[in-house]
ROSEMAR-360717 format. One record per residue (C-alpha): residue number from 1; chain; x, y, z. Coordinates in steps of 0.25 Angstrom, whole numbers. Example, Ala and Ser with C-alpha at 12.3 -4.5 7.8 and 13.67 -1.06 7.14 Angstrom:
<pts>
<n->1 chain->A xx->49 yy->-18 zz->31>
<n->2 chain->A xx->55 yy->-4 zz->29>
</pts>
This chain:
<pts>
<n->1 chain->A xx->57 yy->-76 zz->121>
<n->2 chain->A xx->44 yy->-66 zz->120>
<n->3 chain->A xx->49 yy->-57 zz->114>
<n->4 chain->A xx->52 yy->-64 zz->103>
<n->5 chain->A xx->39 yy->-70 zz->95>
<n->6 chain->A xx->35 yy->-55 zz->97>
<n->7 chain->A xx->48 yy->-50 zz->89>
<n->8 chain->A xx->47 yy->-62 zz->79>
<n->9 chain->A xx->32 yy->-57 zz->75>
<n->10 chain->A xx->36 yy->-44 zz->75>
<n->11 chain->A xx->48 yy->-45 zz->68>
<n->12 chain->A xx->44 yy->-59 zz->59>
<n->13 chain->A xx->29 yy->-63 zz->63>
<n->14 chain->A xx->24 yy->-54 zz->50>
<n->15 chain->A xx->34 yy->-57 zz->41>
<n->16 chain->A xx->31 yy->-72 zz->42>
<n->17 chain->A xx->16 yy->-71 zz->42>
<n->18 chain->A xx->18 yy->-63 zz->26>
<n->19 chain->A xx->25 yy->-71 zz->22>
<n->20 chain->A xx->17 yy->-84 zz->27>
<n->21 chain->A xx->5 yy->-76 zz->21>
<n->22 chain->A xx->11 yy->-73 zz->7>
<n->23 chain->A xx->17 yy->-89 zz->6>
<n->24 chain->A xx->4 yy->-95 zz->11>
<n->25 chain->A xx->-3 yy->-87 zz->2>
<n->26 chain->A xx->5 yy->-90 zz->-11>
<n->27 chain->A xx->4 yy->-104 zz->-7>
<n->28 chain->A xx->-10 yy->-103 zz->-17>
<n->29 chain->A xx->-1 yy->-104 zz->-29>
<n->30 chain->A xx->7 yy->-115 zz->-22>
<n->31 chain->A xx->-2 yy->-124 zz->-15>
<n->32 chain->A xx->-16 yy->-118 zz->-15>
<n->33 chain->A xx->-22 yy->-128 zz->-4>
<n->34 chain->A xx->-10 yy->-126 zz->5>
<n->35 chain->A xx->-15 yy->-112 zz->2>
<n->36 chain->A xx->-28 yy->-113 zz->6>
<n->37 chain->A xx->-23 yy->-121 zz->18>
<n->38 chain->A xx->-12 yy->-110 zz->23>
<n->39 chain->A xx->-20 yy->-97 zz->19>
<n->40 chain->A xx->-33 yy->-99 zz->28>
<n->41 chain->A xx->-22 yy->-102 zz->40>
<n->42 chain->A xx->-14 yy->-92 zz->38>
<n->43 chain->A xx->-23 yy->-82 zz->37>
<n->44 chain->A xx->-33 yy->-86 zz->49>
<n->45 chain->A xx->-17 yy->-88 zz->56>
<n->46 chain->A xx->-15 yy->-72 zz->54>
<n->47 chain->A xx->-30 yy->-69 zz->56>
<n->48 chain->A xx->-31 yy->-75 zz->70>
<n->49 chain->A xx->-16 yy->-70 zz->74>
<n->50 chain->A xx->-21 yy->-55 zz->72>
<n->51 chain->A xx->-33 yy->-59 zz->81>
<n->52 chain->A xx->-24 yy->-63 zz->91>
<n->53 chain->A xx->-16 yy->-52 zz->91>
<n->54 chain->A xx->-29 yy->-41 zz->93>
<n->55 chain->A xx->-29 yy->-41 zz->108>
<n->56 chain->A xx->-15 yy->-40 zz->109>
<n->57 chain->A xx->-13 yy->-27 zz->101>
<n->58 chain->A xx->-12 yy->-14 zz->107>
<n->59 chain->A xx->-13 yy->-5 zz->97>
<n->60 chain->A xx->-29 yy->-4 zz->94>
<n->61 chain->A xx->-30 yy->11 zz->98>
<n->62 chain->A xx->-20 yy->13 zz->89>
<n->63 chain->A xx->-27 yy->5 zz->77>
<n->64 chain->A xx->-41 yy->12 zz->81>
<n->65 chain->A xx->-34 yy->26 zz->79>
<n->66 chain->A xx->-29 yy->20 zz->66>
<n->67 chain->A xx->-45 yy->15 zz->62>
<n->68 chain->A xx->-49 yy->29 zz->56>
<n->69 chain->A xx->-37 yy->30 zz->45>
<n->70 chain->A xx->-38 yy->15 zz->42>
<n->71 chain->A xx->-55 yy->16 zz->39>
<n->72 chain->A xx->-49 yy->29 zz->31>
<n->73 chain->A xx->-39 yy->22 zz->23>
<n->74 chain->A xx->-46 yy->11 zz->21>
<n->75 chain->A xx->-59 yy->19 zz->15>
<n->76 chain->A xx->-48 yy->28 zz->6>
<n->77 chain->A xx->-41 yy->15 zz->1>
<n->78 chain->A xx->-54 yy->8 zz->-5>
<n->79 chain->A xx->-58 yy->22 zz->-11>
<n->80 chain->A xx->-45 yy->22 zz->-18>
<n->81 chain->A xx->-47 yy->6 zz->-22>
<n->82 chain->A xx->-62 yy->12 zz->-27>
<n->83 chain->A xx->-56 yy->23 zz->-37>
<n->84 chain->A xx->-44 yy->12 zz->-41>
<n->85 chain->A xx->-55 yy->3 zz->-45>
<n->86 chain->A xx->-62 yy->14 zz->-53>
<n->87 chain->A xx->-50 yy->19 zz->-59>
<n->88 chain->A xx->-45 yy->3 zz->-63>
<n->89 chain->A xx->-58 yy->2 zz->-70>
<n->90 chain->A xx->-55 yy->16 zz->-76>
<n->91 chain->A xx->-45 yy->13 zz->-84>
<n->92 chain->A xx->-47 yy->-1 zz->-88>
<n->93 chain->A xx->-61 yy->4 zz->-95>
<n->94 chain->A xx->-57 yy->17 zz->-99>
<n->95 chain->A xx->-50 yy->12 zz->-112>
<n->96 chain->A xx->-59 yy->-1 zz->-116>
<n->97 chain->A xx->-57 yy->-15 zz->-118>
<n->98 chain->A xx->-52 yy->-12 zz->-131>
<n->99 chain->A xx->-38 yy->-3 zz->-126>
<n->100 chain->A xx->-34 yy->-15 zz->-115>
<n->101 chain->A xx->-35 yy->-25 zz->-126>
<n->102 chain->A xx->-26 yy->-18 zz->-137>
<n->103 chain->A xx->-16 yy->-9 zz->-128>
<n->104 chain->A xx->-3 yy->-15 zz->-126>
<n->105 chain->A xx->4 yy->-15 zz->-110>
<n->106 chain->A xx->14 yy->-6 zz->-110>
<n->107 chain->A xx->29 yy->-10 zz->-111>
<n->108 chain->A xx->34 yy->-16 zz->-96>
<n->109 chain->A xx->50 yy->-16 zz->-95>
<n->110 chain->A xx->48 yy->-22 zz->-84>
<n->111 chain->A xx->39 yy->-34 zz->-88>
<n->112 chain->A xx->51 yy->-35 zz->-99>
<n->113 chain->A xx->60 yy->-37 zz->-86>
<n->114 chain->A xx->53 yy->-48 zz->-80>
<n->115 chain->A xx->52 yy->-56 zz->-93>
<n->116 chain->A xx->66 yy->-55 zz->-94>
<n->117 chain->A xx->69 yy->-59 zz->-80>
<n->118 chain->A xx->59 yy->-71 zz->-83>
<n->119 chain->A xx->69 yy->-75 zz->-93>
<n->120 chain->A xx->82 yy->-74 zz->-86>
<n->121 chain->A xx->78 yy->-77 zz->-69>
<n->122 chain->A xx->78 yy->-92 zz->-66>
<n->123 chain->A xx->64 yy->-97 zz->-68>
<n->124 chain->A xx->61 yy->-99 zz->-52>
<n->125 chain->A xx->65 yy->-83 zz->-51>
<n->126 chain->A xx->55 yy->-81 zz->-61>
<n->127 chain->A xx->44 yy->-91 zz->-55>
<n->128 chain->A xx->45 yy->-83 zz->-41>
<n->129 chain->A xx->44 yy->-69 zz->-48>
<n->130 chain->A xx->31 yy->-74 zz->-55>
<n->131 chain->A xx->27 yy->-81 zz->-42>
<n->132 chain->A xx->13 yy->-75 zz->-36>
<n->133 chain->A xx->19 yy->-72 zz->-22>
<n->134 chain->A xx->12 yy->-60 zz->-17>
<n->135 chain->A xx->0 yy->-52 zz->-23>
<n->136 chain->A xx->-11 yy->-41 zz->-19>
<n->137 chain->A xx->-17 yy->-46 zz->-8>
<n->138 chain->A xx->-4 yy->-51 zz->-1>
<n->139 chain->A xx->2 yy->-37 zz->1>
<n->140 chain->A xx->-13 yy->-34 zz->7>
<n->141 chain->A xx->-13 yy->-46 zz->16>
<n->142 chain->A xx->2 yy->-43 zz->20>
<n->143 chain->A xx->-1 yy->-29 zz->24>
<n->144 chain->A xx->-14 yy->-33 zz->31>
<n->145 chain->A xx->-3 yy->-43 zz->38>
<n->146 chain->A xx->6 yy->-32 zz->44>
<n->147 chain->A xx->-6 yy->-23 zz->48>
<n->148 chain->A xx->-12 yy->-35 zz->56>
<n->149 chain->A xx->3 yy->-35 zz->62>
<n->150 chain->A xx->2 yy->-24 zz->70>
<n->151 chain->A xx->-7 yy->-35 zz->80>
<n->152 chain->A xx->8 yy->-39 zz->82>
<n->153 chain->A xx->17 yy->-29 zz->83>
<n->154 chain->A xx->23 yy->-33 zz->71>
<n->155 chain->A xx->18 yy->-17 zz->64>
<n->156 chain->A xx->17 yy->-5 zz->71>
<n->157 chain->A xx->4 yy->-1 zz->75>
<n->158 chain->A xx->-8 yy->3 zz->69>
<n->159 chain->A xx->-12 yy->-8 zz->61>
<n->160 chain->A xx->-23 yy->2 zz->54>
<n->161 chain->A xx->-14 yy->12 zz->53>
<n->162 chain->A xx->-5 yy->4 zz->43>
<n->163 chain->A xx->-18 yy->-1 zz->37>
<n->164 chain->A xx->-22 yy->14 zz->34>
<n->165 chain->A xx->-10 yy->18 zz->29>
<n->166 chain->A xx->-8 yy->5 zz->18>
<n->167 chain->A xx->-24 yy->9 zz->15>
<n->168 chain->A xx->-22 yy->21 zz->13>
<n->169 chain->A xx->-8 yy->22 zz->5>
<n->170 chain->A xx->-15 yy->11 zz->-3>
<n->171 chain->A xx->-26 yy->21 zz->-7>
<n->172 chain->A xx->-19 yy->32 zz->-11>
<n->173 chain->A xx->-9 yy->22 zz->-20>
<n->174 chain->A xx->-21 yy->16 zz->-26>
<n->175 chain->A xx->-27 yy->30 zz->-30>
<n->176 chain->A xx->-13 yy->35 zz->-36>
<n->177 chain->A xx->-14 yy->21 zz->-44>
<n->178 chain->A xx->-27 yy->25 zz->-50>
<n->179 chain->A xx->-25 yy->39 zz->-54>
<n->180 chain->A xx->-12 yy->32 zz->-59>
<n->181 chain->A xx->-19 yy->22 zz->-68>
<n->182 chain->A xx->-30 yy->29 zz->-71>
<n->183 chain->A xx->-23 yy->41 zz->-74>
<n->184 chain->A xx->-15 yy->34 zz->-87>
<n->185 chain->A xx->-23 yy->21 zz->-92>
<n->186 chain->A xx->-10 yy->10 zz->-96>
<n->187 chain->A xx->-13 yy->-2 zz->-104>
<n->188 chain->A xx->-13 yy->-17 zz->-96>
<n->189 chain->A xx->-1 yy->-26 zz->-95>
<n->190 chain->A xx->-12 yy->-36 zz->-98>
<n->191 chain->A xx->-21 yy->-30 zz->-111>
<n->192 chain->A xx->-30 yy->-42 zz->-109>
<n->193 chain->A xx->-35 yy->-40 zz->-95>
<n->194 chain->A xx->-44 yy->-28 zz->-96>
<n->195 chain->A xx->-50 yy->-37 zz->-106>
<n->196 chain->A xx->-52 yy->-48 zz->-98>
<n->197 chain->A xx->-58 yy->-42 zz->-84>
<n->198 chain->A xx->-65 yy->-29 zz->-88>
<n->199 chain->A xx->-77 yy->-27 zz->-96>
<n->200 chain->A xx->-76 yy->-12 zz->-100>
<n->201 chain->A xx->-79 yy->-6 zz->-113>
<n->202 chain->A xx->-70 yy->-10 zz->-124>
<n->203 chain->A xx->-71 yy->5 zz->-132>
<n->204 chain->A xx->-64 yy->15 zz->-123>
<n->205 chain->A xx->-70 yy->25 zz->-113>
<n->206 chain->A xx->-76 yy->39 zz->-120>
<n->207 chain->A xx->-65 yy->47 zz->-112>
<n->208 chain->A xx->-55 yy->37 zz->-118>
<n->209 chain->A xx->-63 yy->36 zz->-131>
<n->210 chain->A xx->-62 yy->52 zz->-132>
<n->211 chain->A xx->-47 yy->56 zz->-128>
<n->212 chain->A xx->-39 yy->43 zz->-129>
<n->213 chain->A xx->-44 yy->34 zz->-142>
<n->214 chain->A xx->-43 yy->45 zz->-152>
<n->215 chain->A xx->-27 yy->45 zz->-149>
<n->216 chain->A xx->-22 yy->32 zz->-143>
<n->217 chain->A xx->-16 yy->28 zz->-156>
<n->218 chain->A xx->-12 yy->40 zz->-164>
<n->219 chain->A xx->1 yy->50 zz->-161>
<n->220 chain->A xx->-5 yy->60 zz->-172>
<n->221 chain->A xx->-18 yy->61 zz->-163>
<n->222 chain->A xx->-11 yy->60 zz->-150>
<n->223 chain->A xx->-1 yy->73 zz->-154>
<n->224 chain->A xx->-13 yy->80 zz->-161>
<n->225 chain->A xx->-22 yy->77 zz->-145>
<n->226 chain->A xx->-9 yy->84 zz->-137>
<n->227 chain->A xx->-7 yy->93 zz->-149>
<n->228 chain->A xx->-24 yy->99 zz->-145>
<n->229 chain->A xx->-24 yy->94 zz->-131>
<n->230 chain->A xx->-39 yy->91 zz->-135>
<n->231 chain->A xx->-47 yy->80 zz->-139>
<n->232 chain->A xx->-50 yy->79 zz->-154>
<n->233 chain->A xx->-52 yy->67 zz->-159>
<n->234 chain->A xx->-65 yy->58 zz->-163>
<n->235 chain->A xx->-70 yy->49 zz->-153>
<n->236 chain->A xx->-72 yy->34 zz->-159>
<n->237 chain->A xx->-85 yy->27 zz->-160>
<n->238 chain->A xx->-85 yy->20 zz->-148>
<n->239 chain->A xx->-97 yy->12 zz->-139>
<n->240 chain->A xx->-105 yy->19 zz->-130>
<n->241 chain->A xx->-103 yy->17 zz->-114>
<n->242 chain->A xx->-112 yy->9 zz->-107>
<n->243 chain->A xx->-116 yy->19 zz->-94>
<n->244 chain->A xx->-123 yy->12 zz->-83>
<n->245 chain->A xx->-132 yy->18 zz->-72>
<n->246 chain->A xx->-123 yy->19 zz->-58>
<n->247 chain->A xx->-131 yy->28 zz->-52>
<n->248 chain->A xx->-121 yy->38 zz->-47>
<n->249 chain->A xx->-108 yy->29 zz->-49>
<n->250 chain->A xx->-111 yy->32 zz->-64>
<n->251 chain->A xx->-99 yy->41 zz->-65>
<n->252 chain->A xx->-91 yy->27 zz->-64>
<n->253 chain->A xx->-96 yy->22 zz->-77>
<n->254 chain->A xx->-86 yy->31 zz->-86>
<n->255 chain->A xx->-75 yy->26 zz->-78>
<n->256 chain->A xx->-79 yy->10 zz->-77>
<n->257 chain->A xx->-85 yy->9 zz->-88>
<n->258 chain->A xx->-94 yy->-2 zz->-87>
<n->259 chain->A xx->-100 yy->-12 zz->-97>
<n->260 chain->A xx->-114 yy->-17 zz->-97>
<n->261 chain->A xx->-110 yy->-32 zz->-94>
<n->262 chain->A xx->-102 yy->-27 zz->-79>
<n->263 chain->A xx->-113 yy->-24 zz->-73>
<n->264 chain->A xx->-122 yy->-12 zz->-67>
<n->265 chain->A xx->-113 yy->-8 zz->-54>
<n->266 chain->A xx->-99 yy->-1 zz->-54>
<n->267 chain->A xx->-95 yy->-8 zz->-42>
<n->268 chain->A xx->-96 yy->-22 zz->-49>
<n->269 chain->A xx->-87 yy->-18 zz->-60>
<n->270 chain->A xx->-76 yy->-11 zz->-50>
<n->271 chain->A xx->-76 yy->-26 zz->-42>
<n->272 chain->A xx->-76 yy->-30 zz->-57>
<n->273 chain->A xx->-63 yy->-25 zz->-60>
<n->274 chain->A xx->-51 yy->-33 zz->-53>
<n->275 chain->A xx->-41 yy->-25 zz->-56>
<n->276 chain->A xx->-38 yy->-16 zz->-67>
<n->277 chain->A xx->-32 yy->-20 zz->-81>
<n->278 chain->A xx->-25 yy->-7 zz->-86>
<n->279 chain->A xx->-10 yy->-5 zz->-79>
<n->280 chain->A xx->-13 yy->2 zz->-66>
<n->281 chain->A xx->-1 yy->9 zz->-63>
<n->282 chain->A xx->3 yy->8 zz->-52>
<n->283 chain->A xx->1 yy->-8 zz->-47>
<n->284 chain->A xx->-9 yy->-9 zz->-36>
<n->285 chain->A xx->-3 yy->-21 zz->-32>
<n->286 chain->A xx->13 yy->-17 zz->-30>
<n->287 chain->A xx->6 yy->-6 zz->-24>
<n->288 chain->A xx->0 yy->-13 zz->-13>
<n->289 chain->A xx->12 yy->-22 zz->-12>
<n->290 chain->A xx->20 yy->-10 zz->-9>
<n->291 chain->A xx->11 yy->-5 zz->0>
<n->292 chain->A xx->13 yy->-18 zz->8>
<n->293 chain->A xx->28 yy->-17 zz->8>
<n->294 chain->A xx->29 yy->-5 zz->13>
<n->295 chain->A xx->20 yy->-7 zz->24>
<n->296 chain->A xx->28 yy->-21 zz->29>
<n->297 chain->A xx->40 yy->-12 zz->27>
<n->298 chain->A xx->37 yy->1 zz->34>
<n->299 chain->A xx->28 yy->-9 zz->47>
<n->300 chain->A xx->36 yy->-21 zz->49>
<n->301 chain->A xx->50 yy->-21 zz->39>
<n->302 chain->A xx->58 yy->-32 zz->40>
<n->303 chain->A xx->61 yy->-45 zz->31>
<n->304 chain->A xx->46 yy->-45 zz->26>
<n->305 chain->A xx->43 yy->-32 zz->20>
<n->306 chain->A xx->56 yy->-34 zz->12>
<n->307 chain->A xx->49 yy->-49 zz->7>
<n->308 chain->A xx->36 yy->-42 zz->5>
<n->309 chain->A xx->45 yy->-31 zz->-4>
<n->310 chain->A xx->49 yy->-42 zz->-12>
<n->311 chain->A xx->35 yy->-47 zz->-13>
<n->312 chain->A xx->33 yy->-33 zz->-18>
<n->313 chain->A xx->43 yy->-33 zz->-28>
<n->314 chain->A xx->39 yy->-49 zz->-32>
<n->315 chain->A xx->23 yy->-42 zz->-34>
<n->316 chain->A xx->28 yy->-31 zz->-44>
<n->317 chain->A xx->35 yy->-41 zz->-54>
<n->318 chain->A xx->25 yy->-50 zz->-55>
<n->319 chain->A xx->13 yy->-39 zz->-57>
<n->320 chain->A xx->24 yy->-34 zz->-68>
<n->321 chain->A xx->28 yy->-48 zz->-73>
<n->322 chain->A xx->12 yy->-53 zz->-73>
<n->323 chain->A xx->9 yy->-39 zz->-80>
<n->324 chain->A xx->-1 yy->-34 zz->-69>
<n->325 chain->A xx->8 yy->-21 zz->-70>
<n->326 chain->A xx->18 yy->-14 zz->-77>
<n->327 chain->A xx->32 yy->-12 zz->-71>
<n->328 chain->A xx->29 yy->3 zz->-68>
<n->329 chain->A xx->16 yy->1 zz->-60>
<n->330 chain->A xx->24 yy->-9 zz->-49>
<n->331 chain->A xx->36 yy->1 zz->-46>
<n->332 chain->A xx->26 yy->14 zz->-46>
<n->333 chain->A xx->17 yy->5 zz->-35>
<n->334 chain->A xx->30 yy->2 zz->-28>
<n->335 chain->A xx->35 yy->17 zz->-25>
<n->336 chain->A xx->20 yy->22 zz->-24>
<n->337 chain->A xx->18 yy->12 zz->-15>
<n->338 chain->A xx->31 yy->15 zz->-7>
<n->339 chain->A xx->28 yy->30 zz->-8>
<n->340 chain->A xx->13 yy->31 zz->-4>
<n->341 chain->A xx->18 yy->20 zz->8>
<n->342 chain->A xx->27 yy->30 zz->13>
<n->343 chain->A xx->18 yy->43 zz->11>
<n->344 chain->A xx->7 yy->36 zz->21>
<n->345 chain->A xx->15 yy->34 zz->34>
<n->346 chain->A xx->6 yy->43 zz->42>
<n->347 chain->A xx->-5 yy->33 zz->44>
<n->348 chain->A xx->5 yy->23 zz->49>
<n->349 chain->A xx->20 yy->23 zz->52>
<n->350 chain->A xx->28 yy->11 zz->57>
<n->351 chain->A xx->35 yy->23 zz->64>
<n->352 chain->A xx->33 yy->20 zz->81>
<n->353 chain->A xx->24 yy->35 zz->83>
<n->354 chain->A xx->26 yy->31 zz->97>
<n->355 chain->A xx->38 yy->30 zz->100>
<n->356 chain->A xx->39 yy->46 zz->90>
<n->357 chain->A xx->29 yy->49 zz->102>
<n->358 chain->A xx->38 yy->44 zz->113>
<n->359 chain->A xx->50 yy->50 zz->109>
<n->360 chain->A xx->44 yy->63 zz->107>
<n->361 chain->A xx->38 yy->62 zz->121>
<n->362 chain->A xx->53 yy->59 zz->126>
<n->363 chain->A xx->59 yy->71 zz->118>
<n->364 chain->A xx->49 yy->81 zz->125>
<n->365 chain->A xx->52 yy->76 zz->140>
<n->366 chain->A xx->66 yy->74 zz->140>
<n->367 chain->A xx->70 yy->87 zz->147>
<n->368 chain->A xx->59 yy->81 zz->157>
<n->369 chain->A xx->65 yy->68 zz->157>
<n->370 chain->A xx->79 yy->70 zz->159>
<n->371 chain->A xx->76 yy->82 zz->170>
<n->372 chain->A xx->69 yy->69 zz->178>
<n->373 chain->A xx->80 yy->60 zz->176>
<n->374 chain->A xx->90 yy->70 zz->181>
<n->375 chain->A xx->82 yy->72 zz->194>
<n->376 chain->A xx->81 yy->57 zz->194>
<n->377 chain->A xx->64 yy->60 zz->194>
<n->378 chain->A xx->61 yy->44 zz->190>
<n->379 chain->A xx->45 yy->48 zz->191>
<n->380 chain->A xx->48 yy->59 zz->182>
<n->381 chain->A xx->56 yy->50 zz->172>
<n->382 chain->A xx->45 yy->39 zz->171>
<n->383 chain->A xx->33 yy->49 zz->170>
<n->384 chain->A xx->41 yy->55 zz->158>
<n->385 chain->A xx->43 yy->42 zz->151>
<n->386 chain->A xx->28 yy->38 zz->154>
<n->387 chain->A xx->25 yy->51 zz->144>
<n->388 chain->A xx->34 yy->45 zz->134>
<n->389 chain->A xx->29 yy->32 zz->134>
<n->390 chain->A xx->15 yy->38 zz->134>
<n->391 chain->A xx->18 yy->48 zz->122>
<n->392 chain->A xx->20 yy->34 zz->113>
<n->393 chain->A xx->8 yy->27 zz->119>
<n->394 chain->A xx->-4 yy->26 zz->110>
<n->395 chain->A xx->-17 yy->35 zz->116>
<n->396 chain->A xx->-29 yy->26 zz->118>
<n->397 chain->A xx->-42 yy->32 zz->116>
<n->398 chain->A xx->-52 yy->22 zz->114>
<n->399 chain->A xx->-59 yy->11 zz->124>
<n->400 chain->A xx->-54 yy->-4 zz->123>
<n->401 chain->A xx->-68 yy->-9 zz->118>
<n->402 chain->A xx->-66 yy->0 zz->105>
<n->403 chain->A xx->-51 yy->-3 zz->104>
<n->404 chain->A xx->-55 yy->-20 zz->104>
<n->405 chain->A xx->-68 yy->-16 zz->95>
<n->406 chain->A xx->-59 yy->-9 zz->84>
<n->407 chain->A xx->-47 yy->-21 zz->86>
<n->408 chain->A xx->-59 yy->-33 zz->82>
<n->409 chain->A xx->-65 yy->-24 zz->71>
<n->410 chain->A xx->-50 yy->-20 zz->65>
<n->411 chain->A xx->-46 yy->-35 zz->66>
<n->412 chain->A xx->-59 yy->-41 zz->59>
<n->413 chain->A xx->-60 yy->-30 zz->48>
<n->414 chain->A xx->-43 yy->-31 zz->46>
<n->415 chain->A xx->-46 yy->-47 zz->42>
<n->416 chain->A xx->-57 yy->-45 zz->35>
<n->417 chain->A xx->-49 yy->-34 zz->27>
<n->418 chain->A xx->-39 yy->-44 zz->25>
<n->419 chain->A xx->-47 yy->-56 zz->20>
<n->420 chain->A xx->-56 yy->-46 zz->11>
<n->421 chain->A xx->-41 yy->-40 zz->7>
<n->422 chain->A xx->-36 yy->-58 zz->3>
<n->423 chain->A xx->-49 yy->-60 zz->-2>
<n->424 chain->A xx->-51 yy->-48 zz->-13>
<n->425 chain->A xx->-35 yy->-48 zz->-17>
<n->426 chain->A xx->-31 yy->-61 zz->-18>
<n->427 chain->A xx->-30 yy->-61 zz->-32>
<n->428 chain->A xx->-23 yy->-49 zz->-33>
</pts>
């Protein structure tokens, strides 16, 4: 009988706490006081049962190993948020108010489809596809979730190490995604939305201005342009730019573009921004999803990381029903995402390094141990298996005091990233 609560949290305990999380959660376009009721209990229920668990794990060495690459990952991930920002505000200024309002989105087939479908799938069908399920900041809570179940055996050990490695594959999909966007300016599914939330220029930028205006609409100047492979036409009259004084972040101003009316600092107009208005190929959103997916599936399997799949797979027709993407940018993020997921594994692996360890141990001292049990050496036998048990065992090098110091400091600053993490994404 004791074996089996351990077993069921193993095997169940996670499982049950998502989905618990993701159905309390949508409960605020159901019942928003039930919501605000459930939410608060919930989330101080999983708080205090990580608490709990602290003194009971036995893995801290193993996560103070894992502290440097995680600081690491962590630094390089909101460096690559940083330039993502930058680039966002890139595109969506580069071209003017002026090119959002007039240039058409681009033809979808797979818009076309779920229209269709709307029209011939029964209408409960239709309600639950354009149901607001899941979002951003689920798939962050969930991964946080399965990180802060390595306190119960529930994910192989280290917690941090997992954490690098979602960070950091995080960071390098989010850098391909804005050389990817940035690289090839597409028009909004949504024209009005630059319109609505940014205040940049409405004439183009000079670089624009220079080698984009001139041939935008005529074929005769486009084949003439890659007839000369040179610029040659006349530049339009055009407003001046406004240019303030940033000191030595002034090389930003040809990139952001700023208006007189948003204010003298750079840093306000990037917390300004909210999101970009141009299609950003890849989705940032199916890309995160994935991300989550494939950790749930590669740490823990099972039932659940086929529901979050379909979670997935629900998120990425509704940001192409509701037009925050096109088709191609959810099925680019979901084999990028699979990709850069499987090209991280060597900061953390689900794979049991301890028992590689202890059978190759066992495959050096054979010979020795079968000579001993031939000449029925019991001594001999168990000093041999003590060395393969030891080969598995993880090497301790630090004093109890720093090991209980890190535990408290990795458990607060985790929480803190978690609510931080609720808090700044809950609106997706």
């Amino acid at each position: 009988m004791g074996m089996r609560p351990m077993a069921f949290a193993k095997n169940g305990g996670l499982g049950l706490a998502a989905i618990c999380y993701v159905a309390v959660d949508y409960l605020r376009n159901v019942s928003p006081s039930w919501h605000a009721r459930l939410q608060p209990m919930l989330w101080a229920g999983l708080a205090l049962a990580s608490v709990v668990r602290v003194p009971f794990y036995k893995h801290w060495s193993l996560e103070l190993r894992s502290a440097i690459p995680f600081i690491a990952s962590l630094f390089f991930m909101l460096s690559a948020l940083l330039f993502e920002v930058l680039s966002v505000r890139f595109v969506t200024a580069v071209l003017g108010l002026d090119w959002h309002r007039s240039a058409p989105p681009l033809p979808d087939t797979g818009q076309w489809l779920f229209l269709a479908l709307n029209e011939k799938l029964p209408h409960f069908v239709v309600e639950i596809l354009r149901a607001h399920i899941i979002s951003l900041h689920h798939y962050l809570m969930l991964f946080l979730m399965l990180s802060f179940s390595v306190l119960f055996n529930s994910v192989k050990a280290p917690g941090l190490g997992l954490g690098a490695r979602y960070m950091f594959t995080m960071a390098i999909g989010r850098l391909l995604r804005a050389l990817t966007f940035a690289s090839t300016i597409l028009p909004s599914l949504r024209p009005w939305c630059a319109v609505s939330r940014f205040r940049v220029p409405s004439h183009p930028h000079p670089w624009a201005q220079k080698y984009y205006m001139p041939y935008a609409s005529d074929s005769n100047a486009i084949s003439k342009l890659i007839h000369n492979d040179i610029h040659y036409a006349t530049v339009g009259d055009y407003p001046g730019e406004y240019r303030p004084d940033w000191g030595s972040m002034s090389f930003l101003v040809d990139i952001l573009r700023p208006t007189s009316s948003e204010g003298s600092t750079w840093y306000g107009l990037l917390t300004k921004a909210g999101g970009g208005c141009n299609d950003l190929l890849y989705s940032g959103h199916m890309f995160v999803a994935v991300l989550t997916a494939m950790a749930w599936t590669e740490a823990y399997g099972g039932w659940t990381s086929a529901l979050i799949w379909l979670l997935v797979l629900h998120s990425g027709q509704r940001e192409i029903r509701e037009r925050h993407h096109y088709s191609v940018d959810c099925f680019v993020a979901i084999y990028v995402g699979i990709f850069l997921w499987r090209m991280t594994g060597f900061l953390w692996s689900a794979k049991d390094r301890s028992r590689a360890r202890r059978l190759a141990q066992l495959e050096k001292i054979q010979s020795r141990l079968i000579q001993a049990t031939k000449d029925s050496d019991m001594d001999e036998v168990r000093e041999l298996l003590k060395e393969v048990e030891f080969a598995g065992q993880e090497h301790q090098n630090f004093t109890q005091w720093a090991i209980w110091g890190f535990a408290g400091i990795t458990i607060i600053f985790s929480i803190t990233i978690g609510l931080l993490a609720f808090t700044l994404t809950s609106d997706g």
